[in-house]
N, C-alpha and C positions, 0 to 999 in steps of 0.2 A: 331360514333367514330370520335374525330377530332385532327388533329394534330396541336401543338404549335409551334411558336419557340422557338429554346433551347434556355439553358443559362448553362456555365460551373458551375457543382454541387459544394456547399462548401466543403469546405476542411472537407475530412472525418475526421482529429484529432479534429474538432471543437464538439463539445456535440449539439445536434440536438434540434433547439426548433419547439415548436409548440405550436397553439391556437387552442382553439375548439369551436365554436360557435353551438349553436340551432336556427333553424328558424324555428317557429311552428305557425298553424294558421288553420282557420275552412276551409272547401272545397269551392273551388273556388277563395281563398283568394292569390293565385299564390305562396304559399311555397316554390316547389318544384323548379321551374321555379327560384327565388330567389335562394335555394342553389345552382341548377346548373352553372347560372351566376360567383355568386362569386367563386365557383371551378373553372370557366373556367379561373376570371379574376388572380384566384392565379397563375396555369400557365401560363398567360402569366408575370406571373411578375417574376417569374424563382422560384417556390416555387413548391413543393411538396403536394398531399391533396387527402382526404376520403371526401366521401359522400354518408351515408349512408340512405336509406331513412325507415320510422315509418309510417302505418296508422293505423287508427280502424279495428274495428271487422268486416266493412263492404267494403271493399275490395277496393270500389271506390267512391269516394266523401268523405262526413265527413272529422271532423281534420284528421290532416299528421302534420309532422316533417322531415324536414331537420337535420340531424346530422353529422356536418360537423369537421373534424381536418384538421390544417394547419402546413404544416412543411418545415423544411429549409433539409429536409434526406425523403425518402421517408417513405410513412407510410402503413402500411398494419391490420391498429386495432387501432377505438377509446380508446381515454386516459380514466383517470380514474375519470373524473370532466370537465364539461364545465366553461370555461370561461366566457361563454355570452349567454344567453336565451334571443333572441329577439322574442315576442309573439303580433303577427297583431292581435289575440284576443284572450280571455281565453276558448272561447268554448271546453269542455271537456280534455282542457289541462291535469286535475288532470292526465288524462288514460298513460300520458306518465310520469309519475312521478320516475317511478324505470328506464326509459329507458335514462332521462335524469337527471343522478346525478347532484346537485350543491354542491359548498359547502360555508362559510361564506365569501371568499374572489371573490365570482363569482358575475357576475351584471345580473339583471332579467331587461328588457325595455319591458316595455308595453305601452299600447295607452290609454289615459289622459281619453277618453272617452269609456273605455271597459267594466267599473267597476272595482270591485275588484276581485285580481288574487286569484285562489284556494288556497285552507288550507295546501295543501302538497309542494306548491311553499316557501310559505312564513314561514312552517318549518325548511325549510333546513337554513336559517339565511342568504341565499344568499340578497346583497341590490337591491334595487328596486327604479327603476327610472322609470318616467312616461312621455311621449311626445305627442305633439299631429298632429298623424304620419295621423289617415286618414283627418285630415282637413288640412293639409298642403298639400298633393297628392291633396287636391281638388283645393286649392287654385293656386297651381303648373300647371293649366290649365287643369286638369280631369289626371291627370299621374297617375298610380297604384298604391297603396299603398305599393305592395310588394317591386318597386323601392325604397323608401323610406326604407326600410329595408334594401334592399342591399346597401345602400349608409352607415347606419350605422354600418351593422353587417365589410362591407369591413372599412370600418375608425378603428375599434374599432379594429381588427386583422392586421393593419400596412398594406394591399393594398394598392397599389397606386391609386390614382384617374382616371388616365389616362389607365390601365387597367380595371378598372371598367366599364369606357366608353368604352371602344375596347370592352368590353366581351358584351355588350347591344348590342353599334351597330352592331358586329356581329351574333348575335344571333338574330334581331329584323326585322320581317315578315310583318311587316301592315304597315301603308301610314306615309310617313315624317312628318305630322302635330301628328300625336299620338308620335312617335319618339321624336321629341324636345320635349314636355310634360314630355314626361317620362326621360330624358335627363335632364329636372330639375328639377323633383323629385329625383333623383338621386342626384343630388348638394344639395337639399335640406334635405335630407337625410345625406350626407357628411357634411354640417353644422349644423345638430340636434347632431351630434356624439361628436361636441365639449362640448356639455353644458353637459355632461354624466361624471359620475364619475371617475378617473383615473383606468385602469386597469391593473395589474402587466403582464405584455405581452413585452415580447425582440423582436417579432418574424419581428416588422415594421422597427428594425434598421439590422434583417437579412435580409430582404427584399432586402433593400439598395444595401446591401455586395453581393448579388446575382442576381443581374442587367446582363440581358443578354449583351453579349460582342462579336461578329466576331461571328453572328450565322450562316454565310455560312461554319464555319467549325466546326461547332456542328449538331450532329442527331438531328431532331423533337423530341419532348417529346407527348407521346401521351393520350388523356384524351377518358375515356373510360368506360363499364360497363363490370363486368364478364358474361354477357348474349351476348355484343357484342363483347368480345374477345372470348368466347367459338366458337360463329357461324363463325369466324374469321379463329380462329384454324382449324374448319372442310371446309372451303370453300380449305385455301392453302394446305390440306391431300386429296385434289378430289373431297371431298362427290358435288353432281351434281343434288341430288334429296332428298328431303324432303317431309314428308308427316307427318300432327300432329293435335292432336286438343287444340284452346288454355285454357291456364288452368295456373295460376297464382302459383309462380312467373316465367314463363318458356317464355310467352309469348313475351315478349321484347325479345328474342331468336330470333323466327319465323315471328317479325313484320321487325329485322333488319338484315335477312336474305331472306326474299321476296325479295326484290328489288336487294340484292347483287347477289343474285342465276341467276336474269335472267339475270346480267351485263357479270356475265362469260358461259351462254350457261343453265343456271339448272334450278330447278322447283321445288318451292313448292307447294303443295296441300293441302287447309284444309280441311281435312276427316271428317266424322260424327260423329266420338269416336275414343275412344282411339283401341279400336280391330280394325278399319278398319287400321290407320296409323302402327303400329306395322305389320300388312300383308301386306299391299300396300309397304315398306319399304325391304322387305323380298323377294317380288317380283322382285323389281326394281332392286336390290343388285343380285339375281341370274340372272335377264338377263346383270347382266353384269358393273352397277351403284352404286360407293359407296355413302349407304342410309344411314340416320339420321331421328332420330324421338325427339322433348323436349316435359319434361313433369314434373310433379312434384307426389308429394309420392302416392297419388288415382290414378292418371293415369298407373302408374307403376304398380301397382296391377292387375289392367287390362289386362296388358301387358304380366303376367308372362308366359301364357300362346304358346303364341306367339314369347318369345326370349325362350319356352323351345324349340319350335320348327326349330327356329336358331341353336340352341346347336348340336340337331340331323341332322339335314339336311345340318349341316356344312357353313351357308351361313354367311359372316359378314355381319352386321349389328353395329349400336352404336347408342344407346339409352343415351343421356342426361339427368337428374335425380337432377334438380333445388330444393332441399329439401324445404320442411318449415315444420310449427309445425304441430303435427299430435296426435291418428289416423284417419280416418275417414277426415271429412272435415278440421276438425282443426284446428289452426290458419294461414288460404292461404296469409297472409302479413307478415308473420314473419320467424326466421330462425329458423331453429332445424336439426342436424344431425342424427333423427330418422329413417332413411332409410339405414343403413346401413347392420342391421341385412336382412333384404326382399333381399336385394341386392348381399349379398354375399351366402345366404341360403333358399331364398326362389321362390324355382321351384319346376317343380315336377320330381322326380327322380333324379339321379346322372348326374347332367349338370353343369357341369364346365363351367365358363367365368370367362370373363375379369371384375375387377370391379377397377376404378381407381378414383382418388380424387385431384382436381386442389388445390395448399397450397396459391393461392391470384389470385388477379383480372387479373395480368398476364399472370398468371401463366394458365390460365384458354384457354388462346390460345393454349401453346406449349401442354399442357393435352391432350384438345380435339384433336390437331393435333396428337398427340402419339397414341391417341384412334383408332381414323380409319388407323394409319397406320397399330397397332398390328392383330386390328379386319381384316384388308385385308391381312396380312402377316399370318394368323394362322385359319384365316376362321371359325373367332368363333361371336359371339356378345358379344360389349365390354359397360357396363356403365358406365358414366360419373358421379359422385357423385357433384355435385355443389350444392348448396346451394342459398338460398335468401338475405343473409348476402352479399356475392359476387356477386350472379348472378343479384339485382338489386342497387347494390351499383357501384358508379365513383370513380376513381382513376386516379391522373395523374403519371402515369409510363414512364418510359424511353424505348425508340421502342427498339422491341426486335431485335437481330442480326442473327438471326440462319437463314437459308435459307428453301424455304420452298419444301418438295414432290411434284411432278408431280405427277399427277393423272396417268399418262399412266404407268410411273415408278410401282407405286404402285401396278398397274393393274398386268403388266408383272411381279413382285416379289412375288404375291400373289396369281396370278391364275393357274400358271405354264401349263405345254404343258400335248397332249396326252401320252397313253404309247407311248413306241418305239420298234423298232424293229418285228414289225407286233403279237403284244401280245395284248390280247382284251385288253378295258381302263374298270379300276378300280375305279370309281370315290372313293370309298373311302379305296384305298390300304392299306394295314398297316402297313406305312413306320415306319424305324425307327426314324426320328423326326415326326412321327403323321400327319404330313400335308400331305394328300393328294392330286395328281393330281385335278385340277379341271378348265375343259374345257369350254369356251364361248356356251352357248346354242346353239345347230343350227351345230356346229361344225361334219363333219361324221362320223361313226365311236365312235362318242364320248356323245351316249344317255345315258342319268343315271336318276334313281327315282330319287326326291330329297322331299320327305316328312317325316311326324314324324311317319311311321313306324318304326322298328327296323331294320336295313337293313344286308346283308354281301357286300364282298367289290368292285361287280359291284352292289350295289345300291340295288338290286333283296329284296324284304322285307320278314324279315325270322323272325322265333319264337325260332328259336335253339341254346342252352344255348352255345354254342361256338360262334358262329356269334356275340351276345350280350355282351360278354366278352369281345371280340376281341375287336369290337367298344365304351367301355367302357375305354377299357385303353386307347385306342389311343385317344380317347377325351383328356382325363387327361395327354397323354405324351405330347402331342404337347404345351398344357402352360404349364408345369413343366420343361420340358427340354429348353424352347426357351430362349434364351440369352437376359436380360431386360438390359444390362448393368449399368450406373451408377444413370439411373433416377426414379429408383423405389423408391428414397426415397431420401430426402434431413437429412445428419447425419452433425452434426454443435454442433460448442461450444467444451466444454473441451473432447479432447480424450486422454490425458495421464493426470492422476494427477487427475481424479475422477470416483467415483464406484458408481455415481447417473446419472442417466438416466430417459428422458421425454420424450415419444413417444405420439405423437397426429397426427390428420389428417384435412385435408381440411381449414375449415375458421378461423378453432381456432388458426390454425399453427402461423398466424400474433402476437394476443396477448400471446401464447407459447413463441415465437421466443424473442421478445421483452424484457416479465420477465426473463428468461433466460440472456440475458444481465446485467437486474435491478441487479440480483441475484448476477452476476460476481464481478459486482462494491462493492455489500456485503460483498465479499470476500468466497460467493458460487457458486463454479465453476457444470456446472452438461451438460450433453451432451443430444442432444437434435436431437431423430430422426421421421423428418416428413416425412409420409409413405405419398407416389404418386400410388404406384402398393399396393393394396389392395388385392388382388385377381388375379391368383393365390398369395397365400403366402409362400415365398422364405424361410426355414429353415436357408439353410448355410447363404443368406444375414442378415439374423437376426443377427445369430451368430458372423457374423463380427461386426456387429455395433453394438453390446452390448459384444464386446470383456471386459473383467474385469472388468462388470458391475458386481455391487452386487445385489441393488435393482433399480424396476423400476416406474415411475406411470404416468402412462395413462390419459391422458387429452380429454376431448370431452364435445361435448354440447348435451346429451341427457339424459332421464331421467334414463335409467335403466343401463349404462357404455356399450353398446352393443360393442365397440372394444376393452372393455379388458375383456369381454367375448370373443369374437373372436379372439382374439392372445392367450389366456387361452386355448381355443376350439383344437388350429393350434400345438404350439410351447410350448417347454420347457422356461418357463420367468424365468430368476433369481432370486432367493430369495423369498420374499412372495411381490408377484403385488398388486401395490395401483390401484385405478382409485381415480380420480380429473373429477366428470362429474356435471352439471345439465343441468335441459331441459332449452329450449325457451321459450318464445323470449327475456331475457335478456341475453345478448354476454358478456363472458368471459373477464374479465375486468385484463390489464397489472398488476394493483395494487396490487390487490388481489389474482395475481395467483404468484407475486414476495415474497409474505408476506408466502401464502403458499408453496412454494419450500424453503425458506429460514428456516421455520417452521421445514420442512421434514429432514432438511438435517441437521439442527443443535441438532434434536432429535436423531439423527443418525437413521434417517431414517428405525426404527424398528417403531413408532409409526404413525397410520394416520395423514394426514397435517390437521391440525385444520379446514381448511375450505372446508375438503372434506364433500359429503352430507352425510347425516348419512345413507343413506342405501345403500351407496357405498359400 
């Protein structure tokens, strides 16, 4: 996570532009390394930017792709076309072919000496310039090749030169003699970009107009990944102890939460499996430590076991849930919101929890922070629905403002005191808000079971259909009753003056949010509510935010609509519900999803939107 300096944001009446560049290339060819660069160098040049990252089938090494947008407004969802496919070689390029659209006015740079570029490049009509990138890096005194990329791909999106350089040398780890090398690959790279064909791009004279000014009285802007804002989120809610095994894409989580954990006093552990960290977590959290475990959809599966025994034995816990394509092993580098359904429904028995969904890279701090606050305030285990889209993608975002939970605070809000008045303790009473007393281990007076028996309500493990009821409901009162206030869901766009509605969740929210806009400009207005609280699901909040909706359609990126199943399953929806879903790993694209609301709404929305799947 690193912070920039700021620069005062353009004027919101301005129309927001952005460039999208690709930097693709075989393993070891430094890609990645390249796109982060020129993200960093966009921040510091006061610009806004995604970076999303692509690899193969085989998890590490092989081609990768950089998939980067640049914007003068922040962005939260690749556009609908890149501007610039810069490619260090064609090595199984074709594989990223649907993930990188071109289209005839877009420029392909390739290396003079790569050969020729695949069949499905030079269908798209995009033109095609050739340079010759690794014999200049050689001649540059041994400088990188991927330098030499970041010098063109940043010329060609209007970076300044001089952020280019600040983002190497700060970024740049080995001996001053490799540094200048690469320092003029870099220039050399900055002067290959001249001889390249003109590209339609405003975004280098925003650039200009957006030049940091008096940054001692501007916030940092902060550049980041949703795996390091998530661990982010649960460091300032307390959590103090972690236990996981790594397991892609979750692992950048646990790499960049080791080091932070022992800065403020905590500890993580990597377990043997996923059943050891899911109990080891359970443990920690009932003597007293709020625990986190990351993991992605096979790990979870593992796990279910383990937060049923949360559910029962009342301990919080908050399991993070980095999705990707599935079932089974599936595709572990790509995104997919297939985890939903296991997530909201699949335990064994009547186990209520928390199931919640961060809507951007951001966003994926204050979430997780919500997470262990709700899981310690209601003593339940709560999931964090994240995804690979966000959880290994950069974003420069503006630092949040909210202040953050004390751990102790938490502590004392959520564990509450013994009985009183010389009354035995109850560990699991049956108050009327559901929550339980529940005493520090060790405490006298205050011994309670805490396992996945059935219990009554000093803990004592019973078989009898009253005791079972009892702690049945009270499971279920305490989420249903507890006050989410206003962040269960972000509701935006038209609220008087249209009877269309678009609900979606988690990563898709960005490109949702976005066509929604395109839409407006069409002169189709439609209201758009992105759900954060998943589980429990709130009736009356529904009902509010779909006040004088007629119909509604349901956005997601999985293959079989598993959340408008799940709001079908929950709630009364108005009218007859669409879904708008496909699987992964190609992400839900602004263009396509403005063509079909615009499609929905002018059909007067009795008929499917054209681009819905057919077995939606």
């Amino acid at each position: 996570m690193t912070a920039h300096p700021p620069s005062p944001p353009p004027s919101t009446t301005a129309a927001a532009r952005s460039f999208s560049v690709a930097v693709a290339g075989s393993g070891g060819a430094g890609v990645m390394t390249a796109g982060e660069w020129l993200l960093d160098a966009a921040a510091r040049a006061g610009l806004f930017g995604l970076m999303v990252r692509t690899s193969g089938p085989q998890i590490r090494g092989g081609e990768a792709a950089a998939l980067l947008r640049l914007s003068t407004q922040p962005v939260a969802t690749l556009d609908d076309r890149f501007d610039l496919l810069v490619a260090i070689d064609w090595l199984n390029l074709n594989r990223f072919a649907d993930e990188i659209p071109l289209a005839p006015a877009s420029l392909i740079v390739g290396d003079s000496d790569a050969g020729e570029p695949p069949a499905s490049l030079v269908q798209t009509g995009a033109r095609l310039a050739t340079l010759p990138m690794k014999k200049v890096a050689k001649a540059a005194g041994g400088g990188w090749v991927n330098m030499i990329t970041l010098g063109i791909a940043g010329a060609c999106a209007g970076v300044p030169a001089a952020a280019l350089e600040a983002a190497l040398r700060a970024n740049w780890k080995r001996g001053a003699d490799a540094l200048n090398a690469n320092l003029a690959a870099l220039a050399q790279g900055l002067a290959l970009a001249q001889t390249l064909p003109a590209l339609d791009s405003t975004l280098g004279t925003a650039v200009a107009a957006a030049a940091p000014t008096a940054p001692e009285r501007q916030a940092p802007r902060w550049l980041l990944s949703g795996n390091e804002a998530a661990g982010f989120g649960a460091l300032r809610a307390g959590v103090r102890f972690v236990a996981a095994y790594p397991i892609t894409p979750a692992t950048e989580m646990l790499e960049w939460m080791a080091p932070a954990l022992a800065r403020v006093g905590g500890t993580l552990l990597q377990a043997e499996d996923e059943l050891a960290s899911i109990n080891m977590i359970i443990g920690a959290s009932y003597g007293g430590v709020p625990s986190l475990t990351a993991t992605a959809g096979p790990g979870l599966a593992l796990m279910a076991e383990g937060i049923g025994l949360a559910v029962a034995a009342e301990v919080p816990i908050v399991v993070v849930d980095v999705m990707r394509g599935g079932p089974s092993t599936g595709i572990p580098a790509k995104s997919e919101q297939s985890d939903l359904s296991f997530a909201v429904d699949g335990l064994h028995g009547d186990a209520p929890r928390l199931v919640l969904a961060p809507t951007s890279i951001g966003d994926c701090l204050t979430t997780t922070e919500w997470a262990v606050q709700l899981a310690e305030a209601l003593q339940a285990p709560a999931l964090v629905l994240n995804d690979q889209f966000m959880g290994q993608s950069r974003a420069v975002i503006e630092r949040p403002t909210c202040a953050a939970q004390p751990a102790q605070r938490l502590w004392a809000q959520a564990r509450g005191e013994p009985g009183a008045g010389g009354e035995p303790y109850r560990r699991y009473a049956d108050t009327d808000s559901g929550v339980s007393p529940m005493a520090r281990p060790g405490t006298p007076g205050t011994t309670y079971t805490a396992d996945g028996l059935e219990h009554n309500e000093r803990g004592i493990p019973s078989s009898g259909a009253a005791d079972h009821r009892r702690q049945l409901d009270k499971r279920e009162r305490k989420l249903a009753k507890h006050d989410y206030g206003a962040r269960w869901a972000d509701v935006e766009g038209s609220v008087d003056g249209t009877d269309l509605a678009v609900i979606t969740f988690g990563s898709t929210t960005g490109a949702v949010r976005e066509a929604v806009a395109r839409a407006a400009a069409e002169g189709v207005a439609l209201r758009l509510v992105a759900l954060r609280l998943l589980a429990p699901l709130k009736p009356e909040l529904m009902a509010a935010a779909l006040a004088g909706v007629r119909e509604v359609l349901v956005v997601e990126q999985n293959h079989g609509g598993q959340l408008l199943r799940y709001l079908r399953s929950r709630i009364d929806l108005p009218g007859r519900p669409r879904g708008l879903h496909r699987a992964g790993p190609l992400p839900l694209r602004p263009g396509e999803l403005t063509q079909a609301f615009v499609d929905w709404a002018r059909a007067g929305a009795q008929a499917t939107p054209a681009r819905e799947e057919a077995h939606a």
